[in-house]
C-alpha positions as CSV (number, residue, x, y, z in Angstrom):
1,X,0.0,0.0,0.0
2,X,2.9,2.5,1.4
3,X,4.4,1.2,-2.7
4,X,0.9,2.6,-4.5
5,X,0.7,5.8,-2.6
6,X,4.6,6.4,-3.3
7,X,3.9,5.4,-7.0
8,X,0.6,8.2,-7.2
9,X,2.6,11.1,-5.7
10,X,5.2,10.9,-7.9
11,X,2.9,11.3,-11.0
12,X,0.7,15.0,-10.7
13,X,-2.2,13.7,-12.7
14,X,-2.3,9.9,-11.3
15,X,-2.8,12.1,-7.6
16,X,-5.3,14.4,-8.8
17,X,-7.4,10.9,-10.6
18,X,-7.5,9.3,-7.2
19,X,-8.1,12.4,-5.1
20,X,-11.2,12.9,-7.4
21,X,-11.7,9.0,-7.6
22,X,-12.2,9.1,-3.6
23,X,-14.4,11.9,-3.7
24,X,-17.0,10.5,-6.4
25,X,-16.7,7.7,-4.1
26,X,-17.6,9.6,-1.0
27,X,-20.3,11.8,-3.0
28,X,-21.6,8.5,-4.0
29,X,-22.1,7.5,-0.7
30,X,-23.7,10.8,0.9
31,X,-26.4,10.8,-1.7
32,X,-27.4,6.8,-0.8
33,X,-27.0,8.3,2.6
34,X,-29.0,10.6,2.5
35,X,-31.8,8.9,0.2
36,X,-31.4,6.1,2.9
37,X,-32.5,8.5,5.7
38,X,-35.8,10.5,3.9
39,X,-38.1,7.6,2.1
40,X,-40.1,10.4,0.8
41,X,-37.7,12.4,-1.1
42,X,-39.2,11.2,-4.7
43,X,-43.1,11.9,-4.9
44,X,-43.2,12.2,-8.9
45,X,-44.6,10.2,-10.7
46,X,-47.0,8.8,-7.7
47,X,-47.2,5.5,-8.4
48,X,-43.7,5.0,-8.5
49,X,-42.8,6.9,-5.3
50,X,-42.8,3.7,-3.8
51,X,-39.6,1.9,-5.9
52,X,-38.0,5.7,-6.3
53,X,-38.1,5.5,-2.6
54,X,-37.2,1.5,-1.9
55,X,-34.5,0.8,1.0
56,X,-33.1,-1.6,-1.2
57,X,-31.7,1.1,-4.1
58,X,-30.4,3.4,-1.2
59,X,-28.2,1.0,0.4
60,X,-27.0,-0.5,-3.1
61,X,-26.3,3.3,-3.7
62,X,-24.4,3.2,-0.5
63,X,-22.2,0.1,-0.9
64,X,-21.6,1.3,-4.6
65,X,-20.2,4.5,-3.2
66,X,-18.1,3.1,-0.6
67,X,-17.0,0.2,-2.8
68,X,-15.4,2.9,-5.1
69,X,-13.9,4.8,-2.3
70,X,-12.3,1.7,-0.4
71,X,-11.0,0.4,-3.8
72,X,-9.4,4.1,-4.2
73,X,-8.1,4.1,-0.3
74,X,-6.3,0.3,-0.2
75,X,-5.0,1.1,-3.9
76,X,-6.9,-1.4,-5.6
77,X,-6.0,-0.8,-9.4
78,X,-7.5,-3.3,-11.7
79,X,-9.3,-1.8,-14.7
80,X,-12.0,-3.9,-14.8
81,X,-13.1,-3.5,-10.9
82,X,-12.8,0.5,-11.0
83,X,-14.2,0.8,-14.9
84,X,-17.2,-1.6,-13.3
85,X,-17.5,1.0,-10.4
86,X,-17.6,3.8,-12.4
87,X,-20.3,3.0,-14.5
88,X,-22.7,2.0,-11.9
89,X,-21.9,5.4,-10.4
90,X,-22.2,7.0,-13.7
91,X,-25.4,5.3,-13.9
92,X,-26.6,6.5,-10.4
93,X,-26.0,9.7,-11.6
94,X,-28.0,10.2,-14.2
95,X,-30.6,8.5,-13.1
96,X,-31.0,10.7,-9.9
97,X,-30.5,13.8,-12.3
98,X,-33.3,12.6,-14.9
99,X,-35.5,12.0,-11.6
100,X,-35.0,15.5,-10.4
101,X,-35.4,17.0,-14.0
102,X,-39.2,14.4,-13.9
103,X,-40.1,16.4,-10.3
104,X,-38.9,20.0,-12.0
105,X,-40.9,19.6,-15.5
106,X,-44.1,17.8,-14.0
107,X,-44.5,18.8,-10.5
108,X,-43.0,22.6,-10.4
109,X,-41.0,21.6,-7.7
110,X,-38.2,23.8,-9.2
111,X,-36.0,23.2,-6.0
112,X,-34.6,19.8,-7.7
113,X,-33.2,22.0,-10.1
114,X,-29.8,22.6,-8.2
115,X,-30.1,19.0,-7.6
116,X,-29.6,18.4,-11.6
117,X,-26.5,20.5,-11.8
118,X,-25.0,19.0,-9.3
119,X,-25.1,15.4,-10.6
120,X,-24.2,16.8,-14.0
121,X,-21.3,17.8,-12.5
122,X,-20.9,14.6,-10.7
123,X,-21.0,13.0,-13.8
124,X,-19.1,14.7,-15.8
125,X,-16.5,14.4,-12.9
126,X,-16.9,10.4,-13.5
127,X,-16.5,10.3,-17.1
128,X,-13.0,13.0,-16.4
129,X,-11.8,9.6,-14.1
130,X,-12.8,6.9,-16.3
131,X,-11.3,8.6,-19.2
132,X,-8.1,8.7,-18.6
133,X,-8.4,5.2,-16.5
């Protein structure tokens, strides 16, 4: 381990990957997190408020995020384990940000509309990582 982190600070961008590989990791986390603690974040459409909402997709969110994050920590560096990681986060957030672009354009509730920036940002933050991967 003491080898890998040796290996990342003597290459300026291999540092700045991981640093923002940890961090999608930890933002990954705090949004299953936080879904995790309010079940009635989603409300639009109604009649899928109740799988937007499911325990089950906040704590997959959850070990997703921290699977990314402990694979960046230990130094874990097979392609196919972080590219697999990535995409599921990728995946996560997009999906949260067409969710919060369903609740702006339907509902009015134009307070999800910061919500859509920042997992645009997240995401483009992920395809930054997995690019140069």
């Amino acid at each position: 381990m003491i080898k890998h982190y040796r290996k990342i600070r003597s290459d300026p961008l291999r540092l700045i990957l991981t640093i923002l590989q940890a961090l999608i990791g930890a933002w990954i986390t705090a949004i299953g997190a936080f879904l995790f603690s309010d079940q009635h974040y989603f409300f639009w459409p109604p009649n899928w408020s109740n799988i937007e909402n499911d325990i089950r997709l906040d704590t997959a969110i959850v070990i997703i995020g921290l699977l990314l994050f402990l694979c960046t920590i230990f130094g874990i560096t097979r392609r196919k384990i972080i590219a697999t990681l990535l995409v599921l986060c990728g995946a996560i957030s997009l999906a949260m940000a067409a969710l919060s672009a369903l609740h702006v354009i339907m509902s009015g509730y134009y307070v999800m509309g910061l919500n859509i920036i920042g997992e645009l940002v997240l995401f483009s933050l992920i395809l930054l990582v997995a690019h140069y991967l």
